[in-house]
C-alpha positions in Angstrom: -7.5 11.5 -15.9 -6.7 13.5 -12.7 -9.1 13.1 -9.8 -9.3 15.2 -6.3 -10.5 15.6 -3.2 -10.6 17.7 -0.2 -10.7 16.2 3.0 -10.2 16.5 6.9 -7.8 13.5 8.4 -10.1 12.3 10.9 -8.7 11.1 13.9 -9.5 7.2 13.3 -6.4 7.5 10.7 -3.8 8.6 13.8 -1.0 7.4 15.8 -1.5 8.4 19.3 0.6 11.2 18.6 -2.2 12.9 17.0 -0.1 12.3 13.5 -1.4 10.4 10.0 -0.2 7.1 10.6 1.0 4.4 8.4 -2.4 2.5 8.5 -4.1 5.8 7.7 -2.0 7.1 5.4 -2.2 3.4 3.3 -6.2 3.4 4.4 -5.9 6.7 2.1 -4.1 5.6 -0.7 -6.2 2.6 -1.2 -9.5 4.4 -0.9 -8.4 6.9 -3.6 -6.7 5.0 -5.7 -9.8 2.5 -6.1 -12.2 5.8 -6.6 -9.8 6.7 -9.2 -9.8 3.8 -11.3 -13.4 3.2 -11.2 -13.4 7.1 -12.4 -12.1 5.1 -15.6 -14.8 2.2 -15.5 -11.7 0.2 -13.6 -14.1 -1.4 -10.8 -12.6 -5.0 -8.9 -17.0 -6.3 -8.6 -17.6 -5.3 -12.5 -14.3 -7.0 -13.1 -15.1 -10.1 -11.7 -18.2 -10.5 -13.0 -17.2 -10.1 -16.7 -14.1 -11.4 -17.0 -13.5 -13.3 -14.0 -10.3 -11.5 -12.7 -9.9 -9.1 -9.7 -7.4 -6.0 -9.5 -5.0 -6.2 -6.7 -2.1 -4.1 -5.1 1.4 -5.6 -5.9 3.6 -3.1 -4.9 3.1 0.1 -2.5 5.4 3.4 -1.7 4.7 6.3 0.6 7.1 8.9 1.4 6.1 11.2 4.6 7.7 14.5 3.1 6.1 16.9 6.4 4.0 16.3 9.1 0.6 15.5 8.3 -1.4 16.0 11.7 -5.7 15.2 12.8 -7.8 17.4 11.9 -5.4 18.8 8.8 -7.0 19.7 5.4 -5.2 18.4 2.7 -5.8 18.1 -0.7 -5.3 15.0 -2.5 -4.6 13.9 -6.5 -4.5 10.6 -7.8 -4.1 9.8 -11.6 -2.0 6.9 -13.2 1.4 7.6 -13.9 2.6 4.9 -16.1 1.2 1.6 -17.6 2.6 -1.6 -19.6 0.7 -4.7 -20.7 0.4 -6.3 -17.8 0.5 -3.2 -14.8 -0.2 0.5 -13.8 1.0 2.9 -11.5 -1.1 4.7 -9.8 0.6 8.0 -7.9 -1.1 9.6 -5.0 -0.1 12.8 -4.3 -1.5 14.9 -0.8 -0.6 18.5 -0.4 -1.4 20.6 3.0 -3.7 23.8 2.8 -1.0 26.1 1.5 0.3 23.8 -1.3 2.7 22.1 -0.3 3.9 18.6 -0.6 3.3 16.6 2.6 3.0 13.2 1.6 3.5 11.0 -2.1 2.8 7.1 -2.9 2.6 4.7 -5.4 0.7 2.1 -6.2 1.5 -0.6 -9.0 -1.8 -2.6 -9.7 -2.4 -5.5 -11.8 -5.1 -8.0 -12.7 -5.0 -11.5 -11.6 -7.3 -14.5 -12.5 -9.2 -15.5 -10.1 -9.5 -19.3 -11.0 -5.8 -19.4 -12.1 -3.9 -16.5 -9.9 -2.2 -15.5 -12.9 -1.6 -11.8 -13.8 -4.0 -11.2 -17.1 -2.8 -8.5 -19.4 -4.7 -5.6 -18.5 -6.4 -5.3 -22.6 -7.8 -8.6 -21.8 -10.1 -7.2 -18.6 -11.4 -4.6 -20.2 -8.3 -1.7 -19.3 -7.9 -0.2 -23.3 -5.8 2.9 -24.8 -9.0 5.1 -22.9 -6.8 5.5 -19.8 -4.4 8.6 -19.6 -0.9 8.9 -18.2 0.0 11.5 -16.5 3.9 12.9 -15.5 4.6 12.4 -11.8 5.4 14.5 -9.7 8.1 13.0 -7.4 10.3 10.3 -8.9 10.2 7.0 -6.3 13.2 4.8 -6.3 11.8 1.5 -5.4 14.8 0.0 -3.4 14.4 -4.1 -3.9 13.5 -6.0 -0.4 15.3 -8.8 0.1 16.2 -10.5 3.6 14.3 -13.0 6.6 15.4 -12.0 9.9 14.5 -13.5 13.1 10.6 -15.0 13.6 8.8 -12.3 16.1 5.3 -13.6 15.4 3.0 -16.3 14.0 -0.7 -15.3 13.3 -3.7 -16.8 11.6 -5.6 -14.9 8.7 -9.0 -13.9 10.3 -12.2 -13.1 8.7 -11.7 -9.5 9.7 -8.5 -10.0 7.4 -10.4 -10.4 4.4 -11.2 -8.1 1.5 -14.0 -8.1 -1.4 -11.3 -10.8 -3.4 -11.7 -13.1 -1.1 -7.8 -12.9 -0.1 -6.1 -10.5 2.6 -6.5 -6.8 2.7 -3.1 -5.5 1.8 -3.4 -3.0 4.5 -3.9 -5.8 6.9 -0.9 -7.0 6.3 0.5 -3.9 7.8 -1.4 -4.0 10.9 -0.1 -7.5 11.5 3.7 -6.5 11.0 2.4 -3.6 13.2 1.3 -5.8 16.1 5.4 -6.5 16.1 6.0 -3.3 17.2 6.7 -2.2 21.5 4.2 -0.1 23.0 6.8 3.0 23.3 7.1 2.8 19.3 3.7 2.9 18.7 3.8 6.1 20.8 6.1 7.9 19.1 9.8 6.6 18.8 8.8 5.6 14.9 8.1 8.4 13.0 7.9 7.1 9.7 9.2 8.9 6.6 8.8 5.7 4.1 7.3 2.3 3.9 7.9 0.4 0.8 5.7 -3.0 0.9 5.9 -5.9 -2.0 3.3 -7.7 -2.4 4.3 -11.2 -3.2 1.3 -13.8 -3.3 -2.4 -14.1 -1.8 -3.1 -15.7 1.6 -6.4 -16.3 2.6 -9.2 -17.1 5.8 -7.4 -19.4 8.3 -3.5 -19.4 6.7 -1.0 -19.3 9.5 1.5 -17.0 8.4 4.8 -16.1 10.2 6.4 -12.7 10.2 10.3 -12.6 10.2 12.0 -9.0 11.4 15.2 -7.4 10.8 16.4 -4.5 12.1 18.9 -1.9 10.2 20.9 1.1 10.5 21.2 2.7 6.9 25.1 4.4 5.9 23.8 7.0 3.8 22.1 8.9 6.5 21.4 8.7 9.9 17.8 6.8 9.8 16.8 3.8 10.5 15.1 0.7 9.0 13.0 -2.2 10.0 12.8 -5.1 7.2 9.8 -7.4 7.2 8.7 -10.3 5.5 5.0 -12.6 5.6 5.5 -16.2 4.9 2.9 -19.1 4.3 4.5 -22.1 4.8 7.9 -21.7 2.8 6.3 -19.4 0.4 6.8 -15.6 0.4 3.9 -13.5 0.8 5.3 -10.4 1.5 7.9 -8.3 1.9 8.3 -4.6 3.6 10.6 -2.0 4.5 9.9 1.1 6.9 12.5 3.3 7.4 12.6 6.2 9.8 
C-alpha cells in the first residue's frame, strides 16, 4: 500500500534560512508515516488497547538530496519497504513540483510491550501477511553510530517532551541535541544533507539525561559530521549522526 499527499511546507517546519529544517523535515516523516500505517489498520491507541503494546520509532534516516525551501509544494509517498518478524521499514519519499527527488527517509518501526518494554513480534499485535512491500527507491546505507564525546549539556525530560506512549517524542530528542548547537549554526553554517538517529531505549517525564558531542571531519569527502549520543544514567538512549 502506497499512500500520498500534496502539501505546502509551511513555514513553522523552517530554519531561519527559510529552508525545511531537520525538525520539520522529521515532524514530516513521522506525521506520514503514522497516517500510513493506520492506512493499514496499524494505529499506536487501537494497539494499546487490544494488545497492550505501542509502535515506536527505533531507527530514523533522512537524506536532504536538493533544497527544499517554505512555501515549496512537494509531493510526498510513503509505503513500507521491507518487514521481518519483529520490524518494518517504512520509506518516505518527497519529490518537488517537477518530479524530482528532493528529500528520502527511513523509518524502521517496531512494537514494544508496554508492561515489559520488550519488542513483540509484529503477528502477535495484530500486523499479518495483509501489509504490502514495496521496492524502494533509494538504497540507505545505515552507517552504525558508535562513540561518547565530550558532555555539552544535561536536561530534564519535560511534559512538553512527552508523546501519546507515555515516553519521549523521538523528534524531541532532536530538539534537545539541537539546543547544543551556536546561534550562527542554527542560522545557516549547518546545512544538513543526512541525519541518521538510533533509537536505543525509552526515557520518560522528569529523567535527567546528558548529551555527549563529538565533532568529525569525514575522508571520503569534504563534509562534515557531528556525533551525538542521550544517556540516562549509564544507559544509552540514543545515538545520532548529522553530517553536512
Amino acid at each position: 500500500m502506497k499512500y500520498t499527499v500534496k502539501q505546502f511546507i509551511g513555514a513553522g517546519s523552517c530554519d531561519p534560512k527559510g529552508c525545511l529544517s531537520l525538525l520539520g523535515a522529521l515532524t514530516l516523516v513521522e506525521d506520514v508515516v503514522t497516517v500510513t500505517l493506520d492506512k493499514v489498520h496499524i494505529n499506536g491507541f487501537q494497539m494499546r488497547r487490544n494488545y497492550g503494546a505501542v509502535m515506536v520509532f527505533s531507527k530514523n534516516q533522512v537524506k536532504f538530496l536538493e533544497t527544499i525551501k517554505w512555501n515549496e509544494k512537494v509531493t510526498i509517498s510513503c509505503f513500507v519497504s521491507s518487514k521481518s518478524m519483529a520490524r518494518m521499514n517504512v520509506d518516505v519519499c518527497v519529490k518537488n513540483q517537477v518530479g524530482i527527488i528532493v528529500m528520502y527517509a527511513r523509518t524502521e518501526v517496531c512494537a514494544v510491550d508496554i508492561n515489559t518494554g520488550r519488542i513483540r513480534r509484529l503477528d502477535a499485535v495484530g500486523i499479518g501477511d495483509e501489509v504490502r512491500v514495496t521496492r524502494p527507491l533509494i538504497e540507505m546505507e545505515w552507517t552504525p553510530l558508535t562513540g561518547k564525546g565530550a558532555l555539552v549539556d544535561t536536561v530534564k525530560v519535560r511534559t512538553g517532551n512527552i508523546d501519546y506512549a507515555g515516553h519521549t517524542n523521538n523528534v524531541e530528542y532532536v530538539r534537545l541535541l539541537l539546543n547544543t548547537f551556536t546561534l550562527d549554526e542554527w542560522r545557516g553554517e549547518i546545512a544538513p544533507r543526512e541525519i541518521q538517529v538510533a533509537y536505543l531505549s525509552q526515557s520518560f517525564l522528569g529523567d535527567s539525561l546528558s548529551i555527549y558531542c563529538e565533532n568529525r571531519n569525514l575522508e571520503s569527502n569534504p563534509s562534515k559530521e557531528r556525533l551525538y549520543t542521550i544517556k540516562k544514567d549509564a544507559q544509552d538512549v540514543l545515538r545520532c549522526a548529522i553530517r553536512w
